[in-house]
Structure formats: C-alpha cells, structure tokens
C-alpha positions as CSV (number, residue, x, y, z in Angstrom):
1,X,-48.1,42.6,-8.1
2,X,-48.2,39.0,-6.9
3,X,-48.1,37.7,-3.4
4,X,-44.5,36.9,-2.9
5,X,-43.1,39.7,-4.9
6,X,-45.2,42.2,-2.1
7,X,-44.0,40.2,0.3
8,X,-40.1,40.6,-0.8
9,X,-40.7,44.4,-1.0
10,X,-42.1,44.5,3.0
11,X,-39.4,42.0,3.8
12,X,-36.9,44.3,2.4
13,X,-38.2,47.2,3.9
14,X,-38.4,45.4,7.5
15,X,-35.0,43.9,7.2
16,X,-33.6,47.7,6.3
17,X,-35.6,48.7,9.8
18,X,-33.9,45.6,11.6
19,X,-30.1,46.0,10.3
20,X,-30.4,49.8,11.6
21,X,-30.9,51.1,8.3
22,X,-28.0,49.3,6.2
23,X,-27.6,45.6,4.4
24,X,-24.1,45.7,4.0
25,X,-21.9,43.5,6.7
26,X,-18.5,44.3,7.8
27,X,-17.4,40.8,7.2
28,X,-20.0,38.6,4.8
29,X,-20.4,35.2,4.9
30,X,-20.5,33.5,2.0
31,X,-20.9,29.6,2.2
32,X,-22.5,28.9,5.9
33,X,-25.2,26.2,6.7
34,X,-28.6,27.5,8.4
35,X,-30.9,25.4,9.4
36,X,-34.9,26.4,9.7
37,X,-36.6,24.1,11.8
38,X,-40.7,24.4,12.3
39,X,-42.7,22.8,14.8
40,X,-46.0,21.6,13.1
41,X,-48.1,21.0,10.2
42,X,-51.2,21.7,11.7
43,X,-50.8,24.8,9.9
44,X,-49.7,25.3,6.3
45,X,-48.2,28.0,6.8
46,X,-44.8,26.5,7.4
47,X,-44.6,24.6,4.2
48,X,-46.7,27.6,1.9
49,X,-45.2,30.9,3.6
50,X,-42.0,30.6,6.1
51,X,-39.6,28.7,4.8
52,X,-40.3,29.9,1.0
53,X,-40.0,33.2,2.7
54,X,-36.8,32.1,4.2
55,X,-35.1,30.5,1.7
56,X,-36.0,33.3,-0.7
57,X,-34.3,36.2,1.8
58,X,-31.4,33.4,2.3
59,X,-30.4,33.7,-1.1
60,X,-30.5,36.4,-2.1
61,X,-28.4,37.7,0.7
62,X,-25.9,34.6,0.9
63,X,-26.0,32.8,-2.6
64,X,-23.7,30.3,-1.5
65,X,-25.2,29.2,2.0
66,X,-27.2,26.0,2.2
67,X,-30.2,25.9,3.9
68,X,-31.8,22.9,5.9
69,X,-35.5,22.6,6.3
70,X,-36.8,20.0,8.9
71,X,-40.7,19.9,10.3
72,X,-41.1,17.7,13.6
73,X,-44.7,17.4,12.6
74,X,-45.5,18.4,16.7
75,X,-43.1,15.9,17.9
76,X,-40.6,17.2,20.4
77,X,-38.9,14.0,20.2
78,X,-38.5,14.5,16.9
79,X,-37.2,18.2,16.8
80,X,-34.8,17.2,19.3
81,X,-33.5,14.6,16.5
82,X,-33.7,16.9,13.7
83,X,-31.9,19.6,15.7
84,X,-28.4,17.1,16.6
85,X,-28.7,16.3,13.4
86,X,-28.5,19.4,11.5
87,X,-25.8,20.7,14.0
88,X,-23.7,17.1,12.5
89,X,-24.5,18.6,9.4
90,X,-22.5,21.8,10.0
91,X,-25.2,24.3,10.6
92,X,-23.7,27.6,12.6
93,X,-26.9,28.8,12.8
94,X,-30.4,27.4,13.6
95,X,-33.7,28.9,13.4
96,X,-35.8,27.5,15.5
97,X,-39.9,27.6,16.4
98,X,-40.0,25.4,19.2
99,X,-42.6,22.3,19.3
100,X,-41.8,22.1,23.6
101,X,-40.8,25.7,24.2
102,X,-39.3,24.7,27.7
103,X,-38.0,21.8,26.0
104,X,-36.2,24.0,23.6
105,X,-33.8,25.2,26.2
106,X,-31.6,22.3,26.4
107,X,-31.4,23.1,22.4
108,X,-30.3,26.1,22.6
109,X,-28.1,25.8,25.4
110,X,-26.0,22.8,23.4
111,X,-25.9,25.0,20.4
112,X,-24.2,27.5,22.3
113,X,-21.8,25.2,23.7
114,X,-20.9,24.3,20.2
115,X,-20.7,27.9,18.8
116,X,-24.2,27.8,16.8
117,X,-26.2,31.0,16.9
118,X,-29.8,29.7,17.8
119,X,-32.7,32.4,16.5
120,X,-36.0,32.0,18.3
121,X,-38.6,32.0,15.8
122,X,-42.6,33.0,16.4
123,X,-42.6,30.7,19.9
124,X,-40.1,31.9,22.3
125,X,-38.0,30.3,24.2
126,X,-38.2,32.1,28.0
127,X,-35.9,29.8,30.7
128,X,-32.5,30.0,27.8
129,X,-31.8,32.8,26.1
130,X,-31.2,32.4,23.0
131,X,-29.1,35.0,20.8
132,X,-31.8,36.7,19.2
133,X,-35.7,36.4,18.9
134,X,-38.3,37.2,15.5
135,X,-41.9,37.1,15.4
136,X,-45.2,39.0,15.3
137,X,-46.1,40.1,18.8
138,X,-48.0,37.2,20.2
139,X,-49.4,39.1,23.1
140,X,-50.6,42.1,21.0
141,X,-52.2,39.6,18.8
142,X,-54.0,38.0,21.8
143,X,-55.4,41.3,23.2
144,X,-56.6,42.9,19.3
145,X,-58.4,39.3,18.4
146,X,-60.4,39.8,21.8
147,X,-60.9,43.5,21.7
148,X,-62.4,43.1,18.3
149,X,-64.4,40.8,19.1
150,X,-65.7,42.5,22.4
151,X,-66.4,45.7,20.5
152,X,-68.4,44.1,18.0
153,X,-70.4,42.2,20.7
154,X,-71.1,45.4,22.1
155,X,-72.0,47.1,18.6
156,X,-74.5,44.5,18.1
157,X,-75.9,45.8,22.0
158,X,-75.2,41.9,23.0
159,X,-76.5,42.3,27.0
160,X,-73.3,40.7,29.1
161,X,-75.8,39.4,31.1
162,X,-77.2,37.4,28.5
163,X,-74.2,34.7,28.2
164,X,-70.3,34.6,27.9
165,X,-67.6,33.5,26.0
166,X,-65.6,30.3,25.0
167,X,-61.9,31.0,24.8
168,X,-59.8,28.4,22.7
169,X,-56.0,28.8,23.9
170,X,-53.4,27.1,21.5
171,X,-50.6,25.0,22.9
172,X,-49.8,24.5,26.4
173,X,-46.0,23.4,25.5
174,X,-46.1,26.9,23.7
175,X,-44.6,30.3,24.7
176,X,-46.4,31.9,22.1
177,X,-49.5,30.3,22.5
178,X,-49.2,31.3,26.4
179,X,-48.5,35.2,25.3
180,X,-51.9,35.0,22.9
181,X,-53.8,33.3,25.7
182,X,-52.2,37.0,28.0
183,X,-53.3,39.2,25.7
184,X,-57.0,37.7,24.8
185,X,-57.2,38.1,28.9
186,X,-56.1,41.5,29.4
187,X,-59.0,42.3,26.9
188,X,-61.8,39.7,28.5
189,X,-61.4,40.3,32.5
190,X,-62.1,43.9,31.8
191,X,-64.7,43.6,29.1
192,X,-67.6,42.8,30.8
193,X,-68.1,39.8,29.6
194,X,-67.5,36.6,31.5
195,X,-65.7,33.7,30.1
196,X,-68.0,30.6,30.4
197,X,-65.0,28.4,29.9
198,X,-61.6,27.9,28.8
199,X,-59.2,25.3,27.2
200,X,-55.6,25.1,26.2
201,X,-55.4,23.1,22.6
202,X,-53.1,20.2,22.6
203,X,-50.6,20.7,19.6
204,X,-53.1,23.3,18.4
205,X,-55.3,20.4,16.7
206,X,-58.3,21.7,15.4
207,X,-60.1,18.7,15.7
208,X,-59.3,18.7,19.9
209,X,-60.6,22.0,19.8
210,X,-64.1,21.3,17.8
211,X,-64.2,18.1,20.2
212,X,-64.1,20.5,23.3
213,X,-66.4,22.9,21.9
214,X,-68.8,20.5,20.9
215,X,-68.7,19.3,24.7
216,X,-69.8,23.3,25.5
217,X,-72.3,23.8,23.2
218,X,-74.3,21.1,24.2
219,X,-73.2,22.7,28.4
220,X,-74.3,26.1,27.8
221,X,-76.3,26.3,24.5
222,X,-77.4,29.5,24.1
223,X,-75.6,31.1,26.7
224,X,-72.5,31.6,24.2
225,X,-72.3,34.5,22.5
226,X,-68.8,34.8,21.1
227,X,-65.5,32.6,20.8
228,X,-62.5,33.5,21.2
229,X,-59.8,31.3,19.6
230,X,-56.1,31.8,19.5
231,X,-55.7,30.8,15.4
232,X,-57.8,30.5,12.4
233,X,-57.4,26.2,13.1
234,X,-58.7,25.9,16.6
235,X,-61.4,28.6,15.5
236,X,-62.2,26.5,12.4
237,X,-63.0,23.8,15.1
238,X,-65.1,25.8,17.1
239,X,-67.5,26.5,13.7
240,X,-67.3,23.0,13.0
241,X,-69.3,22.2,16.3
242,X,-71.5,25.1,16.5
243,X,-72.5,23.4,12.6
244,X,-72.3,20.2,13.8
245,X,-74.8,20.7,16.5
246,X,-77.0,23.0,14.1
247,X,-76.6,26.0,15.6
248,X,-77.2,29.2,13.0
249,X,-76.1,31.8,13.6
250,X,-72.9,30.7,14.8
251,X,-71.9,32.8,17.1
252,X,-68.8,35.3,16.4
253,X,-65.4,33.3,16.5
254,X,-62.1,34.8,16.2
255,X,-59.3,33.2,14.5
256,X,-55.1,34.6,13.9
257,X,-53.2,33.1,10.7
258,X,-55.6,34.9,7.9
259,X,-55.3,31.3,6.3
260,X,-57.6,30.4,3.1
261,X,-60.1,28.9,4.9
262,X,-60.4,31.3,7.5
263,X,-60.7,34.4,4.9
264,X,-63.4,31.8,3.2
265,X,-65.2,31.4,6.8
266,X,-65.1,35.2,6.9
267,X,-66.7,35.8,3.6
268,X,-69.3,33.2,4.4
269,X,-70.0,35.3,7.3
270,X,-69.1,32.1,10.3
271,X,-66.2,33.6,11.6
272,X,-65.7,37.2,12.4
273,X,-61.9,37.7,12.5
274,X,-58.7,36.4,11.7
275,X,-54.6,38.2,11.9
276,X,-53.3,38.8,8.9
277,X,-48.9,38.4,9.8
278,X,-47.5,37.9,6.2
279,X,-45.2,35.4,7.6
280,X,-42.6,35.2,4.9
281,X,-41.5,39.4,6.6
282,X,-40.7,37.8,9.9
283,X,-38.7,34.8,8.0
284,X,-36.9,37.3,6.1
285,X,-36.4,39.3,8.4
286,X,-35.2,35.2,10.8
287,X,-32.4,35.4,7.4
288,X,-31.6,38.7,8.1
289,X,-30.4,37.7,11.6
290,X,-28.5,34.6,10.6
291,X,-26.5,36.1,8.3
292,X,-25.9,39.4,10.2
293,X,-24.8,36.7,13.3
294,X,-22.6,34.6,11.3
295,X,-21.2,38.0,10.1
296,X,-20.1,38.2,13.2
297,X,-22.5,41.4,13.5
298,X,-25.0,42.2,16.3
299,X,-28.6,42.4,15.0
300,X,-30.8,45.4,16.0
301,X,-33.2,44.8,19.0
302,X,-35.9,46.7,19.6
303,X,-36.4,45.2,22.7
304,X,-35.3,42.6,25.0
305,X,-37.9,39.6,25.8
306,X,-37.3,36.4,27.9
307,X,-33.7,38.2,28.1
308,X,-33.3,37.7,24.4
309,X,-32.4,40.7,22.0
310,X,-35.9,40.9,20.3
311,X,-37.8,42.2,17.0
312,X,-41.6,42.1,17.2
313,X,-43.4,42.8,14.3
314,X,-47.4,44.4,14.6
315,X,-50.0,42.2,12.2
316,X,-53.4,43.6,11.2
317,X,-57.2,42.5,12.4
318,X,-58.8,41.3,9.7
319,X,-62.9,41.2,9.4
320,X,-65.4,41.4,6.4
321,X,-65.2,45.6,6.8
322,X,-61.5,45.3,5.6
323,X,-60.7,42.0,4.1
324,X,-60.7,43.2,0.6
325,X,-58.7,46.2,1.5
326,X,-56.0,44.6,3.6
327,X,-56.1,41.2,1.9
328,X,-56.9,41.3,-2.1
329,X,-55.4,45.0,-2.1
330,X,-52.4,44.5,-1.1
331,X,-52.0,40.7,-3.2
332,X,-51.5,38.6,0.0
333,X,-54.5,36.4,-1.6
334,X,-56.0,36.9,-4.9
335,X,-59.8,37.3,-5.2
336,X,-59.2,33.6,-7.7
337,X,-58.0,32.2,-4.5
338,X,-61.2,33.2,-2.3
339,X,-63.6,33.8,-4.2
340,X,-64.8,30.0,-5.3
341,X,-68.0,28.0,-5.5
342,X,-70.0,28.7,-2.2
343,X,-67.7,31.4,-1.3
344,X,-68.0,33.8,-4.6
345,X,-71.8,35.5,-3.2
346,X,-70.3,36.9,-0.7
347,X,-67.4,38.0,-2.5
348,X,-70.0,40.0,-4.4
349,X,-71.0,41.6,-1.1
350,X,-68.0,42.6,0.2
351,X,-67.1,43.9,-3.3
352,X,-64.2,41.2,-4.1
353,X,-64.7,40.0,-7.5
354,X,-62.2,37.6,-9.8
C-alpha cells in the first residue's frame, strides 16, 4: 500500500467523520475556483504533502473545479498579493494558512465582503472569524511533544536539579505556533523541570533557531538536559549547535512534522521525538469544506475555536520505540526512504530493514 493511497483511505474516512457521515451535497458544485494558499517553504511539507493532498481530494470530489496554488515563501506582503489576486481570478473559496495570522484578518474580512468562503488552514486566524477552521490540534501537539519528553527525562532518573530545558517556540506572527508554545507550557510549569530559556523562531527558520541555541550552549553548557522545539526544523537547528559545539550526547530534542530528516535524526538516535499529522487528511479533509461551502452546505464542527466552526484532528508521538510501527507500518515513509547510508545501522536496531 503506498503512502498516498493510505493517505486517500484516512482522508476518506476523516472526511465521512466531518460531512456527518455522508458525501453527497444537496446542491453540487461542479466548476468553482479554490484557491490553496500556504505560508512557507521552510517546510516541504507544503509542496510534498498539502496541496498534493488537496488537489487530489479536489478532484475527485469536484472534477471540473480549478484549483490555484500560491506559496508566499513567509512573506505577508506577498500572501496579501497572492490573495487579491486569486480572488481577481474568480476564486469563491480560499484556503488559507496564514504567514501573519493577525494580518490574515483583513483577508478574510475582504473575502467575506466579496462572498468568498475563507477556510483557515493549520494557523488560525483568532481576531476574524473565518467560516470554518482545519488542522491538527496545535495545542495538543504542544503539551504531547513536552510530556514525552518530560517522561523520558524522568525514565532516564535525570535529577531536575541537575539543569533545565531550552524551549524553541515557532513563529511569533503565528496562531498555531502560539497554541504549540501553550501546550509545551502546560506540560513544563508543572514538570519539575525549569526552563533555562526560551525563544520564539522568526518565520520558523531553522537556522535562527540553531543560531540561538548555539548562543545557549555556550551560556549554560551542561546545565541542558532536554530541548524542547515546536517542529522537526527548529529542532533540527538545535542538534546542529549541540554538534557544532561538540557536544555528544546531544541532549533529547523534540521536534513535530515527522519529516525525513527528522525520522533520520531519530534513527541516528539525536533527536528523541517528532508528530507524525499525515497532512494530506487535514487538506482533504480543507477540500471537503470548500466544496461542502460552495454547496451551499454547512460543514460539521466539532467545536468552535477563535469563534470559528472548527475540526481538529489528533496526530501521533513518534520516537524510536514506535517509529517503525507508526511510520513504515502504516506506508507514511518507506524503510528505502530512511533507511540510507549512515542511517541504515540503526534501522537494523530498530528492526526497519529495506
């Protein structure tokens, strides 16, 4: 079973759950314009996973719709741009994960004026409602990355006492990266152990994040005795300073986004967790919502958030104990895909073999 065609079969099953158990609209739309506009390539994900997973779910459930994908590459300036323009392109509905999440209200409120359903996608979008909201739960993610983390310090019998943490935030212009940054501290202020420092990531650039950590390695040393970082790039960062200054072990870094590298930096043993959110369920289930809105349909919320009609979706914690199982098992990577050069003896270990 390949990646994608898994994928397709959770998306189905997902988008079943949000349509309140039926696919069929009282009034279909056949020949709309959506756009799907992302905020970054900092990630791949975008490119590799959301908007195949989009466009995918667009058509098979509206053949004839045209879909419009647009990155603003972290530029609010430039999402701003991309979103008048796709609106002069006929778009009715816009998907949008927000570069400037306070910046995005203007957006939405203009799309409304116009009669263009806006969905909030992975960031939300809190002082503008918009008319319906997809992602994974950011905050949940936030609080399981840090309680992992904090029960594994505490399996190895790591003293509080000893040190504290490093924690990596994402974004400041994010809602999303503000709901992780919640979560990983409603796990750390009661956890016993202290936070040595803290830093919110411009545009989630890894290399801003290895910059500051490099700048805390060389404060506290060997007081550190765990990082945690709100995605798999920023915790990439921090392991590229702890290697940089030639610390081994590195200490145990978090990471969300199960991306290559980070599964790789997992095998290897230099980072100790990542999330695994199959992104192309929550674009699905993004296509699901535009078509069911320009049906003229209401979607079905689950909850309300930001006072916007909302579907969260609940990712996995991923570490060496259960990478194969929840990874190669169920085909989101392939043991081909991880298990190269320096990274195929601890494949062996972990019992994932090409």
């Amino acid at each position: 079973m390949t990646r994608f065609a898994w994928k397709s079969a959770g998306a189905a099953a997902l988008a079943l759950s949000l349509l309140g158990g039926t696919a069929a609209f009282a009034a279909p739309v056949t020949d709309a314009t959506v756009a799907f506009l992302m905020p970054d390539q900092a990630s791949t994900r975008y490119e590799q996973h959301d908007y195949p997973g989009f466009a995918a779910e667009m058509k098979k459930l509206c053949p004839g719709c045209k879909v419009i994908y647009q990155n603003a590459d972290a530029d609010a300036s430039r999402q701003q741009q991309q979103f008048n323009s796709v609106i002069s392109q006929g778009a009715k509905a816009i998907v949008l994960d927000p570069v400037d999440s306070t910046a995005a209200a203007s957006l939405v409120k203009l799309a409304q004026s116009q009669g263009v359903k806006v969905i909030a996608y992975d960031r939300p979008i809190p002082t503008a409602p918009a008319d319906f909201y997809v992602s994974f739960n950011n905050e949940g993610i936030g609080k399981a990355i840090a309680d992992s983390l904090v029960e594994h310090l505490k399996a190895l019998k790591v003293d509080p006492a000893s040190g504290g943490l490093l924690q990596i935030n994402g974004s400041p212009t994010d809602a999303a990266a503000g709901l992780i940054k919640k979560g990983i501290h409603s796990s750390l202020d009661n956890s016993g152990y202290k936070i040595l420092a803290e830093f919110d990531t411009p545009e989630w650039a890894p290399p801003k994040a290895q910059q500051w950590a490099s700048g805390q390695i060389t404060r506290f040393s060997t007081q550190i005795v765990g990082v945690v970082a709100a995605n798999d790039g920023t915790g990439g960062g921090a392991i590229a300073a702890f290697k940089a200054a030639g610390v081994d072990p590195v200490p145990p870094v978090t990471g969300n986004d199960a991306t290559i590298a980070a599964l790789q930096l997992i095998i290897a043993g230099d980072q100790y967790n990542t999330i695994s959110k199959p992104s192309e369920i929550v674009a699905a289930a993004a296509a699901n919502v535009a078509v069911q809105l320009l049906s003229g349909e209401t979607p079905k919320a689950e909850m309300t958030l930001y006072d916007t009609p909302s579907q969260l979706f609940t990712p996995a914690v991923v570490t060496q104990e259960n990478l194969k199982a929840e990874i190669i098992d169920k085909k989101i990577n392939t043991a081909e895909e991880l298990c190269v050069d320096r990274y195929a003896e601890g494949c062996k270990k972990l019992g994932i073999t090409n």
